[in-house]
C-alpha positions in Angstrom: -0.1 -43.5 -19.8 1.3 -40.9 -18.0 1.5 -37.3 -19.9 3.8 -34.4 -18.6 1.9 -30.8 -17.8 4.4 -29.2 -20.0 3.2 -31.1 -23.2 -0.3 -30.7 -21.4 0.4 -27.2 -21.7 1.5 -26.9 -25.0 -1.6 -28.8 -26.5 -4.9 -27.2 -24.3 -5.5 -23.6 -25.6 -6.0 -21.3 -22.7 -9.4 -21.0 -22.5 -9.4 -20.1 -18.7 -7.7 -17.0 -20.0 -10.1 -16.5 -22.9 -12.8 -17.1 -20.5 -11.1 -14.3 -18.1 -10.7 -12.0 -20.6 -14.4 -12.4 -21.4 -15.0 -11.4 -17.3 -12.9 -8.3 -17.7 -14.4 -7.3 -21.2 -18.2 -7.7 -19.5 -16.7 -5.5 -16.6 -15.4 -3.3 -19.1 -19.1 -2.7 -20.3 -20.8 -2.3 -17.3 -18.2 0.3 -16.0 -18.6 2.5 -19.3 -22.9 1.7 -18.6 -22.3 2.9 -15.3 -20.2 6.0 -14.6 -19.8 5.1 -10.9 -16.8 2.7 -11.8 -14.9 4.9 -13.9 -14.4 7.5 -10.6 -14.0 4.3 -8.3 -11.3 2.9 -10.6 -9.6 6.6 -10.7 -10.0 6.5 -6.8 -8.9 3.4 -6.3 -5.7 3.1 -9.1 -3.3 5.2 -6.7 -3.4 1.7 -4.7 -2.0 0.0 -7.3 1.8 1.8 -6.5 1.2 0.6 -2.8 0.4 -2.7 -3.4 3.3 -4.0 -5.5 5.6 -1.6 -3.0 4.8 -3.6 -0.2 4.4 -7.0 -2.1 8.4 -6.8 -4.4 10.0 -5.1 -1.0 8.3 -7.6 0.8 9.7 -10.4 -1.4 12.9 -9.2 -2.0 13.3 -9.2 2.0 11.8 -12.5 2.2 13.6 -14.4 -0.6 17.6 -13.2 0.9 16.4 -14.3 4.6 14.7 -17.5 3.2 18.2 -18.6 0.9 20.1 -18.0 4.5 18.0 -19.8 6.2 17.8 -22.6 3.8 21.7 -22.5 3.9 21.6 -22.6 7.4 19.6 -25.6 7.7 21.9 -27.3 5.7 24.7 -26.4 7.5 27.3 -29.1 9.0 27.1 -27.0 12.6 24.3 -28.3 14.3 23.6 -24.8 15.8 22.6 -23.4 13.1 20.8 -26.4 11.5 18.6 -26.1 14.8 18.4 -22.6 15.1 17.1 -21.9 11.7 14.9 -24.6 11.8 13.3 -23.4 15.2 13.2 -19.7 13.2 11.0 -22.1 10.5 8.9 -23.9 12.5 7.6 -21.4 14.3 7.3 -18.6 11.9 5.4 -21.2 9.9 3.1 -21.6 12.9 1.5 -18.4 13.5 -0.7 -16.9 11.0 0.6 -13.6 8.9 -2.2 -11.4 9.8 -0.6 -12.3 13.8 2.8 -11.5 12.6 1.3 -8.3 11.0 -0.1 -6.8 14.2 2.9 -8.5 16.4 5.5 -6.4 14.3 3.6 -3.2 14.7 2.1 -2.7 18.1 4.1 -5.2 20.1 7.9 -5.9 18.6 8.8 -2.3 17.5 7.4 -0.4 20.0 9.7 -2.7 22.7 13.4 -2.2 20.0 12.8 1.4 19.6 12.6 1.4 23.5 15.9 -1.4 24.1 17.4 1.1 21.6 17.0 4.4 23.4 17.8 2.6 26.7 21.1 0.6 25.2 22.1 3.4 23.4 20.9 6.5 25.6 24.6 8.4 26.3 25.4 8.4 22.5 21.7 9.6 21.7 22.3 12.7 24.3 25.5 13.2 22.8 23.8 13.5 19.1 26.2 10.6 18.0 23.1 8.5 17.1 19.6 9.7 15.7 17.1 10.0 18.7 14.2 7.3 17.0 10.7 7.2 18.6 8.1 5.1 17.8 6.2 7.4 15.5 9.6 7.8 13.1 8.8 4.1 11.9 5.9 4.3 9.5 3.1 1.3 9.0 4.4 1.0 5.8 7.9 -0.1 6.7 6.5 -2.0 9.7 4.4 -4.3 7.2 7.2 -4.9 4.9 9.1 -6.1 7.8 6.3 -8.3 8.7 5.8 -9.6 6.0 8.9 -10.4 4.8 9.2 -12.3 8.2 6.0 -14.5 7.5 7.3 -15.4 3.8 10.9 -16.1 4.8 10.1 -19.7 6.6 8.2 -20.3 3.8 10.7 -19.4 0.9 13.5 -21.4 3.3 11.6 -24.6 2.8 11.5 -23.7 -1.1 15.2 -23.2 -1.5 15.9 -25.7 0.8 14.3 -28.3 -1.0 15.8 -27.2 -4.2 19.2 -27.0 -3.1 18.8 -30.6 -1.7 17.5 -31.7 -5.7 21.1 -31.0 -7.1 22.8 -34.6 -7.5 25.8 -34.6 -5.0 27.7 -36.3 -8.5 27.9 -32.6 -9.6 29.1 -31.0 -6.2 31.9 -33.9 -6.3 32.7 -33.2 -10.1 32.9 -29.2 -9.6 35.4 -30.7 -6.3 37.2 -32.2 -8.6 38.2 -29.7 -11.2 39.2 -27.5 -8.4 36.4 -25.0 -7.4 36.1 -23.9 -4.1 32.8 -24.6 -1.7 31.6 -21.1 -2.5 32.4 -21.5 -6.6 30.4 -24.7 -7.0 27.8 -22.8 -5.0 27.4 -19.9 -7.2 28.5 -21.9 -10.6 26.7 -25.6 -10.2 24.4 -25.9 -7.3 22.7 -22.3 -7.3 21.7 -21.7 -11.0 20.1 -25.3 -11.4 18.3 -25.0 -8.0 17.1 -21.4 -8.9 15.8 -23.0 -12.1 14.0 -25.6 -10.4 12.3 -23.3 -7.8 11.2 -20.5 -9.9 7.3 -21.5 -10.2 7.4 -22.1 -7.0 9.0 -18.5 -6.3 6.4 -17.3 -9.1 3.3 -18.8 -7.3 4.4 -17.2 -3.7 5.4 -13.5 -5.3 2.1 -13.9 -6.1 0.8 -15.0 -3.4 2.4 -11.8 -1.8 0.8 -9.6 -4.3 -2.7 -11.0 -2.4 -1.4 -11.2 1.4 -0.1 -7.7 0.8 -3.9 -6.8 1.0 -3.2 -7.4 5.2 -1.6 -3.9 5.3 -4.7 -2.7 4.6 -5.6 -3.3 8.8 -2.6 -0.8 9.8 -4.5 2.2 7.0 -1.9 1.9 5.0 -3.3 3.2 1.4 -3.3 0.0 -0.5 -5.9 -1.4 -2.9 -8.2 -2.8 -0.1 -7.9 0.1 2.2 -9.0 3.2 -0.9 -11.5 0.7 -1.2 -12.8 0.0 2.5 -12.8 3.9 2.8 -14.4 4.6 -0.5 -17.0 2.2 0.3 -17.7 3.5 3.6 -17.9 6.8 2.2 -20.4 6.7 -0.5 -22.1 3.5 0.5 -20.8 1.5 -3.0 -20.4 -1.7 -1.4 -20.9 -3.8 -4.3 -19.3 -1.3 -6.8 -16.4 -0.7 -5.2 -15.4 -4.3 -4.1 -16.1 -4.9 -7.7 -13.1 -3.0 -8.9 -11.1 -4.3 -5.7 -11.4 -7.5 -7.1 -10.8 -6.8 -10.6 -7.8 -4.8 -9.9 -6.5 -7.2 -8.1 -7.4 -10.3 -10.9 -5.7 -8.2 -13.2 -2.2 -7.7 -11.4 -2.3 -11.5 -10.4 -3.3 -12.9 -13.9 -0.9 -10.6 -15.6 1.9 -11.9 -13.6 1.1 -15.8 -14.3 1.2 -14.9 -18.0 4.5 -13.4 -17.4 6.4 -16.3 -15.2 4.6 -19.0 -18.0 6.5 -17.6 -20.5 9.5 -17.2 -18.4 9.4 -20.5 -17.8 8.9 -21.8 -21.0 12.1 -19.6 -22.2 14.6 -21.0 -19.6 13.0 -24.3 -20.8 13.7 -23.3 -24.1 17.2 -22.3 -23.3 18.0 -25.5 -21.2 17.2 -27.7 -24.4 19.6 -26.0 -26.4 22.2 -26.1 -24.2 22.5 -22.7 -23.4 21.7 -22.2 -19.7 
């Protein structure tokens, strides 16, 4: 007999989290044994800030490029169907970490030099800002990057949860009148959106983790305080400890949080109400 994970869910107690809690508590302990920890943690904790930046930025980006590509591969022009699906396939093809150190060294180096040679007379005229290649900060160049390497990834998501929407509602929402873009936003986007949240949870944090890439271009994430802390005072174990904890902590506390988000659309859907 088959048994859904939502009832599966609601009967196991969570003892993975009790069990994770139990990990942080014994880390807990050692780091008030050891004072090491306590000034690696205090080093390290400005990271933090960096690290979810990058990783909601990041996101953000990737999920408005992802719904117009998903759009766009649904499209009735065959131009677009193919051009967002060649955008997919081969973004989906190269690794992030490639994407990472493309954007950076290779694609923005050559449009910051097509922009100063397309637009040189209104740069000597001062109608446009003269932009070198030093004006566009690591920081902004990994967002970009990845933001591009999510985006095929979310398309595929939306895609596939647009498609789940019964085409009896799109011809009932036709019927009563509402426009293409109406039974869009009203019928087809709120259930689909519903349906593709855990899977939007599980990549934003999946993002939280990638965002560690950054940490190749110096930018002063999580990873990087701690390659550079590490090198300096020769904590190699200590310091990758915290790393890891840090980084256990933002991702667990986020899967608590989209669980229970869940559960209250859930919640809400059996009542009626969304």
């Amino acid at each position: 007999m088959m048994i859904s994970n939502t009832n599966n869910d609601k009967q196991d107690k969570p003892y993975w989290l009790y069990a994770m809690m139990l990990l942080v508590l014994l880390f807990v302990g050692l780091a008030i044994a050891d004072g090491r920890y306590e000034l690696i943690f205090y080093t390290l904790i400005a990271g933090i800030g960096v690290t979810l930046q990058v990783a909601i930025i990041s996101f953000f980006l990737s999920c408005s490029v992802g719904l117009l590509l998903a759009l766009a591969s649904l499209s009735k022009h065959q131009w677009l169907r193919q051009s967002a699906r060649f955008y997919i396939e081969l973004i989906r093809g190269v690794p992030a970490l490639v994407i990472l150190l493309y954007i950076t060294f290779a694609a923005t180096p050559a449009l910051v030099e097509l922009y100063q040679t397309i637009f040189a007379s209104f740069i000597e005229q001062g109608f446009l800002p003269d932009i070198q290649i030093r004006d566009i900060s690591n920081l902004v160049r990994a967002v970009i990057a990845l933001a591009i390497a999510y985006s095929a990834f979310l398309a595929e998501v939306f895609r596939a949860g647009l498609q789940s929407i019964e085409r009896s509602q799109v011809e009932a929402a036709q019927a009563l009148g509402l426009s293409r873009w109406l039974t869009f936003r009203l019928v087809i986007w709120p259930q689909a959106f519903k349906r593709v949240l855990p899977v939007l949870g599980n990549d934003f944090i999946a993002m939280i983790k990638d965002s560690s890439l950054v940490s190749v271009l110096g930018v002063n994430d999580i990873t990087q305080l701690g390659k550079l802390y590490a090198s300096a005072s020769f904590l190699t174990v200590e310091t990758y400890n915290v790393v890891a904890v840090l980084y256990l902590i933002l991702t667990i506390g986020l899967s608590l949080m989209l669980r229970r988000l869940e559960r209250h659309l859930q919640t809400k859907d059996k009542s009626g109400l969304f």
